[in-house]
N, C-alpha and C positions, 0 to 999 in steps of 0.2 A: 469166608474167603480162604483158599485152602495156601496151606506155606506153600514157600517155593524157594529154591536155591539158584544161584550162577551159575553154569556150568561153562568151561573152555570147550570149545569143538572137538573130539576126539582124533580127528582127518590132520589137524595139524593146522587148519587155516586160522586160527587164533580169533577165530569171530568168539563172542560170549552170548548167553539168552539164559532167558530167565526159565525153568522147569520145577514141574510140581515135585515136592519132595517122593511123594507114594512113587510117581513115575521112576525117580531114581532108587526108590531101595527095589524096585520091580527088575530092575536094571533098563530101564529105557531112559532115555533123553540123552544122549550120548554124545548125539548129533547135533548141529545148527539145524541140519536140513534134509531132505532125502537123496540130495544131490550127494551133501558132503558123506553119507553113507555109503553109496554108490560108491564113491570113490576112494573109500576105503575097505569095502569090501572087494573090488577091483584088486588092487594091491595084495589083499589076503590069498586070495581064489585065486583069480587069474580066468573065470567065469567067463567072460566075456570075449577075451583074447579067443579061449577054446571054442568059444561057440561060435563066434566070425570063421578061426580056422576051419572049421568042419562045414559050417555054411558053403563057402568060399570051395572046399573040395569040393563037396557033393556039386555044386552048380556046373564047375568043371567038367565032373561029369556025367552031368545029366544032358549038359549042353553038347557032349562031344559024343554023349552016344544015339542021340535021340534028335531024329531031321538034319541030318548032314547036309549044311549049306552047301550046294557047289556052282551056286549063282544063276541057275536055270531058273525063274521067278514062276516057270507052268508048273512046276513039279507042288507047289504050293495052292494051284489055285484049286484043284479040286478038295482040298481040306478047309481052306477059309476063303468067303467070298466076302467082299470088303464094298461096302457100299460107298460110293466116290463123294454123295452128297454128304455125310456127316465124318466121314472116317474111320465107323464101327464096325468091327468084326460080328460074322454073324457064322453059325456053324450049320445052314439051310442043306449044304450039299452033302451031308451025311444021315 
């Protein structure tokens, strides 16, 4: 059976668990969990924030440059023809 030590959660949330020693001189088990990673690698990085930011623009503008709604619904129907009995878009008219 291989030793093992306690470790405290590195994130701060004060959970403990039990991890293999080899693990910790490897430097892993750090964590409770992949969550509590997460959320300290959040913290570090800021990964996630930048990557919603950039998502978030680009959609902006993909959405405002590309098929400008202007409420006409024919302007749309030669590009998708929309089958009434299931609700599936189908791309037939191209």
């Amino acid at each position: 059976m291989p030793s093992k030590v306690e470790i405290t959660c590195k994130c701060g949330c004060g959970r403990k668990r039990m991890v293999r020693t080899a693990d910790v001189k490897r430097g892993w088990g750090k964590f409770f969990n992949k969550s509590c990673k997460a959320k300290e690698q959040e913290k570090r990085t800021g990964q996630m924030k930048n990557y919603l930011k950039r998502r978030d623009n680009q959609a902006t503008t993909f959405s405002s440059n590309f098929l400008p709604y202007n409420g006409d619904v024919e302007v749309y129907d030669d590009l998708f023809d929309i089958d009434e009995m299931d609700g599936h878009f189908s791309n037939e008219g191209n």
